[in-house]
MOPAC internal coordinates of N, CA, C and O (Angstrom, degrees):
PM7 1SCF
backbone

  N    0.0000 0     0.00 0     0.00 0    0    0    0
  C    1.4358 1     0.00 0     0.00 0    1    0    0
  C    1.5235 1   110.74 1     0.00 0    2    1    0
  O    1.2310 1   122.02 1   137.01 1    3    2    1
  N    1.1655 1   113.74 1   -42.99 1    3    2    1
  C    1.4008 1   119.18 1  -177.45 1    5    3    2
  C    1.4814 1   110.42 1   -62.45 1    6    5    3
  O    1.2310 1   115.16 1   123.99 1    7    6    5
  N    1.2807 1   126.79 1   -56.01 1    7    6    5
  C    1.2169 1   127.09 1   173.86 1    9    7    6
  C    1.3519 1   116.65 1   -50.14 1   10    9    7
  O    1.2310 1   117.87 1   156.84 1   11   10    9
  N    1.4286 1   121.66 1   -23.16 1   11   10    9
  C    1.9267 1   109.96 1   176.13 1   13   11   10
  C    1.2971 1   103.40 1  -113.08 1   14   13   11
  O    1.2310 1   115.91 1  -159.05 1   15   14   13
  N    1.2535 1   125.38 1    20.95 1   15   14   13
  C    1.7847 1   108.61 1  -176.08 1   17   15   14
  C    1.4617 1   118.39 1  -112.64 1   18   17   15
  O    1.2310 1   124.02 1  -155.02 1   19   18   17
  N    1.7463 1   109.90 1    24.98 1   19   18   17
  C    1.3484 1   112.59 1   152.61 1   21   19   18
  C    2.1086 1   105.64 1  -102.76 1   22   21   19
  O    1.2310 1   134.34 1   154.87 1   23   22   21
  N    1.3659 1    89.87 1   -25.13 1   23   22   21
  C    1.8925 1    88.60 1  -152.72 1   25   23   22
  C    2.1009 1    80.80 1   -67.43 1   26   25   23
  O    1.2310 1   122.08 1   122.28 1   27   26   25
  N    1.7760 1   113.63 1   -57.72 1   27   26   25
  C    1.7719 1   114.44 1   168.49 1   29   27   26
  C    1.2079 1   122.02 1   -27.95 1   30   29   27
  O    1.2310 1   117.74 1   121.13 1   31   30   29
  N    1.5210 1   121.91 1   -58.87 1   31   30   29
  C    1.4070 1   124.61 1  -179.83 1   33   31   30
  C    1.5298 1   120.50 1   -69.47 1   34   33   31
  O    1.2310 1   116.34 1  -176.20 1   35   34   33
  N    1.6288 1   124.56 1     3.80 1   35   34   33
  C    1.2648 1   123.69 1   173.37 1   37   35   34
  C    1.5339 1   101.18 1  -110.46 1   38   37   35
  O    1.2310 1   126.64 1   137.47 1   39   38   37
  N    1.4220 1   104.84 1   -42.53 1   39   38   37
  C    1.9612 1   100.67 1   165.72 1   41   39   38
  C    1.7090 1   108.98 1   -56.28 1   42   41   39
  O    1.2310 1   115.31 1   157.26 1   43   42   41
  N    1.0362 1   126.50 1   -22.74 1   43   42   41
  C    1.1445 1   127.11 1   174.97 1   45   43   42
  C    1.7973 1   108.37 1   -73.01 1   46   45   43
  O    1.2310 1   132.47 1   110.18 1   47   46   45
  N    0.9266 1    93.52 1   -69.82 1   47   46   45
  C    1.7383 1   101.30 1   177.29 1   49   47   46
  C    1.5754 1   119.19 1   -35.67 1   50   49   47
  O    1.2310 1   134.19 1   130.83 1   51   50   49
  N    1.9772 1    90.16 1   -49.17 1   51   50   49
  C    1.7379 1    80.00 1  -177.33 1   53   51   50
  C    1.4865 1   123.75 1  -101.33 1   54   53   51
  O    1.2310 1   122.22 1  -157.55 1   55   54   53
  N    1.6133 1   113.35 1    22.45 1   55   54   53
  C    1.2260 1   123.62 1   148.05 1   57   55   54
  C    2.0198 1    95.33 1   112.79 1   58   57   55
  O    1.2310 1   119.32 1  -179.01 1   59   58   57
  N    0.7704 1   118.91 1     0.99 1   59   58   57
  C    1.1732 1   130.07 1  -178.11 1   61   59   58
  C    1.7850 1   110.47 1   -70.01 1   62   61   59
  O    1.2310 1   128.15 1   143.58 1   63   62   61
  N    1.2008 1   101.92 1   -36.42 1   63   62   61
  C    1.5625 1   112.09 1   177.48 1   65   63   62
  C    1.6806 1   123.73 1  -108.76 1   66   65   63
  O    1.2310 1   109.86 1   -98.58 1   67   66   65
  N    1.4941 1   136.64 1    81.42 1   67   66   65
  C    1.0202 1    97.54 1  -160.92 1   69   67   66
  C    1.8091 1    91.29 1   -99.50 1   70   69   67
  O    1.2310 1   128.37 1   -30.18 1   71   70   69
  N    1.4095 1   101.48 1   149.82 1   71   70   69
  C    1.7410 1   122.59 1  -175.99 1   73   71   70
  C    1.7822 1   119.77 1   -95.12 1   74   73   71
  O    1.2310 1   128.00 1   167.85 1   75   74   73
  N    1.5909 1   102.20 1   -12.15 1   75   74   73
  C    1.5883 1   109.64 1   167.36 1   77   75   74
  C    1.0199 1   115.61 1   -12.46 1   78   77   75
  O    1.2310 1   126.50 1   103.18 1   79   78   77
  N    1.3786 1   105.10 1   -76.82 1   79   78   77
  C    1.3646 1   126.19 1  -126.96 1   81   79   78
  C    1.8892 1    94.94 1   -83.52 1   82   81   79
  O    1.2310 1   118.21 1  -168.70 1   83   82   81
  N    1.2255 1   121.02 1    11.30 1   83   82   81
  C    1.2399 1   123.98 1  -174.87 1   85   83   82
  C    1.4593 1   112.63 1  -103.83 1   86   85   83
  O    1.2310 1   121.94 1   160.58 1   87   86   85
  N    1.6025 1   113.89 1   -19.42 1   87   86   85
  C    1.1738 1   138.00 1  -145.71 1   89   87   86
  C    1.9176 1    86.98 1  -108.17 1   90   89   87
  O    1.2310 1   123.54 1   -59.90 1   91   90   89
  N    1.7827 1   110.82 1   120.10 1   91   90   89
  C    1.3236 1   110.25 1   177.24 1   93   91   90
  C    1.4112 1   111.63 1  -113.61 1   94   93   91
  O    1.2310 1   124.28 1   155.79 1   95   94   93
  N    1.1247 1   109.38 1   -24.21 1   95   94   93
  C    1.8440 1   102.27 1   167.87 1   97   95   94
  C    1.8818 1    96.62 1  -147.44 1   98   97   95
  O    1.2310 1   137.34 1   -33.72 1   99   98   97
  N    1.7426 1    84.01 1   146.28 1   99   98   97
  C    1.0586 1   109.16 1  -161.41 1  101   99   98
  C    2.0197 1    98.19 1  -119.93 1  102  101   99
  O    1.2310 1   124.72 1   -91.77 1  103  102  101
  N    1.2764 1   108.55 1    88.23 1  103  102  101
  C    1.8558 1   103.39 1  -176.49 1  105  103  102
  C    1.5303 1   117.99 1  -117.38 1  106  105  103
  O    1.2310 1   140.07 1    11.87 1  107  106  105
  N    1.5746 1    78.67 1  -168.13 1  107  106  105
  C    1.8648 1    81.06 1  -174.31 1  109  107  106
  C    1.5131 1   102.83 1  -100.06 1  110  109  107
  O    1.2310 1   114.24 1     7.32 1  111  110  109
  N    1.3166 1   128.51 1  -172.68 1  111  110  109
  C    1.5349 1   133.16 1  -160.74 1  113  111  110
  C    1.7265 1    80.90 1   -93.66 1  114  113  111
  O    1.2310 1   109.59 1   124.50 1  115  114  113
  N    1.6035 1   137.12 1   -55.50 1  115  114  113
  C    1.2897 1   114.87 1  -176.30 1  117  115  114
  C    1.5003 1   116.89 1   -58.86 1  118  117  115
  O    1.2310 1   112.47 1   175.06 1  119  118  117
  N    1.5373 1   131.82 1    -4.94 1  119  118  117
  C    1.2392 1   136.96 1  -167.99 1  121  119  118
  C    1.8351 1   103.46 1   -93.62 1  122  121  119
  O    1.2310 1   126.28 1   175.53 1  123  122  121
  N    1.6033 1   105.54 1    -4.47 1  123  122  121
  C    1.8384 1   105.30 1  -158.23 1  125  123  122
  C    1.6806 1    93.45 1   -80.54 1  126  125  123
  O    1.2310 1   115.45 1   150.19 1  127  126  125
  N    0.9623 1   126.24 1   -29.81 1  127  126  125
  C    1.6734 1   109.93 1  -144.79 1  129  127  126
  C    2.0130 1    84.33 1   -83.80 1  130  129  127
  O    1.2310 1   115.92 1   126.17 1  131  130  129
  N    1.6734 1   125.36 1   -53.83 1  131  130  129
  C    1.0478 1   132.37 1  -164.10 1  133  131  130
  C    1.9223 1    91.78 1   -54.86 1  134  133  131
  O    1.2310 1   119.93 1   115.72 1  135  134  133
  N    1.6715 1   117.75 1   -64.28 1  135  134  133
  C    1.4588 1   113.19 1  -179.28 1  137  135  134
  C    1.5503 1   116.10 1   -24.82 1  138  137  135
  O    1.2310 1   122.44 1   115.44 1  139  138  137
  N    1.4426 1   112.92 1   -64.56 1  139  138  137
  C    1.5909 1   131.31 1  -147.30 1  141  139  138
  C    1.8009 1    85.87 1   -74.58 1  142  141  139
  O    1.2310 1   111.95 1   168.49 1  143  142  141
  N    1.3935 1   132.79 1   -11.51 1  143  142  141
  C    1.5475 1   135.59 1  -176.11 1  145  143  142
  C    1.5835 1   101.07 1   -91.42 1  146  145  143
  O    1.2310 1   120.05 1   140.94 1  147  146  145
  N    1.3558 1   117.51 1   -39.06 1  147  146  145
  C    1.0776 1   129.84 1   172.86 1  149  147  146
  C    1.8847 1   119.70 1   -77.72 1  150  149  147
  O    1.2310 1   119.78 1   153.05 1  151  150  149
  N    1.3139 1   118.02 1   -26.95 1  151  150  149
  C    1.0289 1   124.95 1   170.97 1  153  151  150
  C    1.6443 1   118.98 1   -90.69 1  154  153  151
  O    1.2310 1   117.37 1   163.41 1  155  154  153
  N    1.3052 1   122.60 1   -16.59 1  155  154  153
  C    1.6148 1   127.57 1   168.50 1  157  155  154
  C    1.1929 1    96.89 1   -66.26 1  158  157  155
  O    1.2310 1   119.81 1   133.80 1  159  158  157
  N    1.8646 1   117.97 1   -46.20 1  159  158  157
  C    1.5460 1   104.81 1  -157.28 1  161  159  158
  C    1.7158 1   107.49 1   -97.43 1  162  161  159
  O    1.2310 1   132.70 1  -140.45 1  163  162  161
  N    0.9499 1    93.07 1    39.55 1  163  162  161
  C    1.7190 1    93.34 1  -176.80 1  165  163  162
  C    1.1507 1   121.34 1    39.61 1  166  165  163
  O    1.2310 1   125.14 1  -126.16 1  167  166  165
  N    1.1440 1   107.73 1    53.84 1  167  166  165
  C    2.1211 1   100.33 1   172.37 1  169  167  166
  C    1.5647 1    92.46 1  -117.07 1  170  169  167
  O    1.2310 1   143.88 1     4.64 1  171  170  169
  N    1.6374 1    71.19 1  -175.36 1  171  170  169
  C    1.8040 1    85.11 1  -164.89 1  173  171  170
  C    1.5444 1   140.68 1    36.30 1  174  173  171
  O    1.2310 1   124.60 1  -153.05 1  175  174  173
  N    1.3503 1   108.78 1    26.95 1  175  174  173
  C    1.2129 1   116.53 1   177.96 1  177  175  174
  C    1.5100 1   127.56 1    62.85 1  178  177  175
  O    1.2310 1   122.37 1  -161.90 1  179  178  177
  N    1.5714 1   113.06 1    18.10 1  179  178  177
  C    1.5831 1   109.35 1  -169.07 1  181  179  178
  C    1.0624 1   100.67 1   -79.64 1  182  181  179
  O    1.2310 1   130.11 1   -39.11 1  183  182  181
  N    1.9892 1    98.11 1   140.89 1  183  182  181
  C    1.4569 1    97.32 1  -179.21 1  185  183  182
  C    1.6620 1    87.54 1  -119.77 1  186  185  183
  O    1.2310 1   111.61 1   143.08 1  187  186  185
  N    0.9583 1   133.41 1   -36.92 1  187  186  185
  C    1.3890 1   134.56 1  -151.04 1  189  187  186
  C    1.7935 1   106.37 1  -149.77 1  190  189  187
  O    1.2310 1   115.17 1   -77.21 1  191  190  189
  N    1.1353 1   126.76 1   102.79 1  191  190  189
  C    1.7901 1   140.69 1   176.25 1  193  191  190
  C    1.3212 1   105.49 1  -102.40 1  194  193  191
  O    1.2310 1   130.52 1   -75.12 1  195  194  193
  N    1.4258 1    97.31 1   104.88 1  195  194  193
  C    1.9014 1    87.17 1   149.02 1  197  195  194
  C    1.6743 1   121.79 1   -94.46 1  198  197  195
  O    1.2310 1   124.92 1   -28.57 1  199  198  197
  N    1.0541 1   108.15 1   151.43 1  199  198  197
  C    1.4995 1   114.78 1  -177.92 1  201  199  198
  C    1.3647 1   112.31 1  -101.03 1  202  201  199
  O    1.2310 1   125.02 1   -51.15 1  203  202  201
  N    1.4501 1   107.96 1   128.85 1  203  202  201
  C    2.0261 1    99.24 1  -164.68 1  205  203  202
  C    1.7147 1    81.56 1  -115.94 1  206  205  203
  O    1.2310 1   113.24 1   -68.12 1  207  206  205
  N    1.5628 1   130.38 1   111.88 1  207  206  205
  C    1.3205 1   127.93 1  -176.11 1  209  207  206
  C    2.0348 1    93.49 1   -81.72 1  210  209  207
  O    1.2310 1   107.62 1   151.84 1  211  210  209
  N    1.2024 1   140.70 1   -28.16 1  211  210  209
  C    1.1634 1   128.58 1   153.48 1  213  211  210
  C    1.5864 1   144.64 1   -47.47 1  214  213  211
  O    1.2310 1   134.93 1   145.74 1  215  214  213
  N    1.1833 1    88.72 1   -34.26 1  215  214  213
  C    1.8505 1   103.17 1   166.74 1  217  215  214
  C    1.1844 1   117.44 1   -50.31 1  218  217  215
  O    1.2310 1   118.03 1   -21.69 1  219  218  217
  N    1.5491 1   121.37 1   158.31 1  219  218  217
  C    1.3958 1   127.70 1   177.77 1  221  219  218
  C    1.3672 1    98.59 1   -99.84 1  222  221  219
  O    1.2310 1   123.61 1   -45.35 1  223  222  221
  N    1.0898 1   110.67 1   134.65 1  223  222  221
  C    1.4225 1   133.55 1   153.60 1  225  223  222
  C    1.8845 1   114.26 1   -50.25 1  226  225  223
  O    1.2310 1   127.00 1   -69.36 1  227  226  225
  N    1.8859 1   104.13 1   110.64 1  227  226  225
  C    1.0840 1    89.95 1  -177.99 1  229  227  226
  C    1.5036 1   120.11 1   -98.21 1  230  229  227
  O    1.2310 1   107.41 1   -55.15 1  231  230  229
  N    1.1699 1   141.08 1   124.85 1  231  230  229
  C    1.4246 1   136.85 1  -172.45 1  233  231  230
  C    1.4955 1   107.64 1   -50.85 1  234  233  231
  O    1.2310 1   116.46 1   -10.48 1  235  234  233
  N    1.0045 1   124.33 1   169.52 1  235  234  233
  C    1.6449 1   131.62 1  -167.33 1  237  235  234
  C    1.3514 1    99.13 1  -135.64 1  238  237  235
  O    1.2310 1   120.10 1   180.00 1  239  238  237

């Protein structure tokens, strides 16, 4: 990993790579503790969460 994650992160940058589509939930930092409960037990198919600690928390 170390050896490709400058040459990836510039194909990434200059649009050559896009990594979306890897990415299955996208939350807020109050949304992490319930996700990571949901992601031990394998539901919903998460394969990959990013955590946006700026986002608003959306009520349900």
């Amino acid at each position: 990993m170390h050896n490709y994650i400058k040459s990836l992160l510039e194909r990434i940058e200059s649009g050559q790579i896009d990594p979306s589509h890897i990415i299955s939930q996208r939350i807020t930092l109050e949304e992490a503790p319930e996700m990571f409960k949901i992601w031990r037990d394998k539901k919903e198919n998460v394969t990959k969460i990013v955590i946006d600690p700026w986002a608003e928390h959306k009520a349900a």
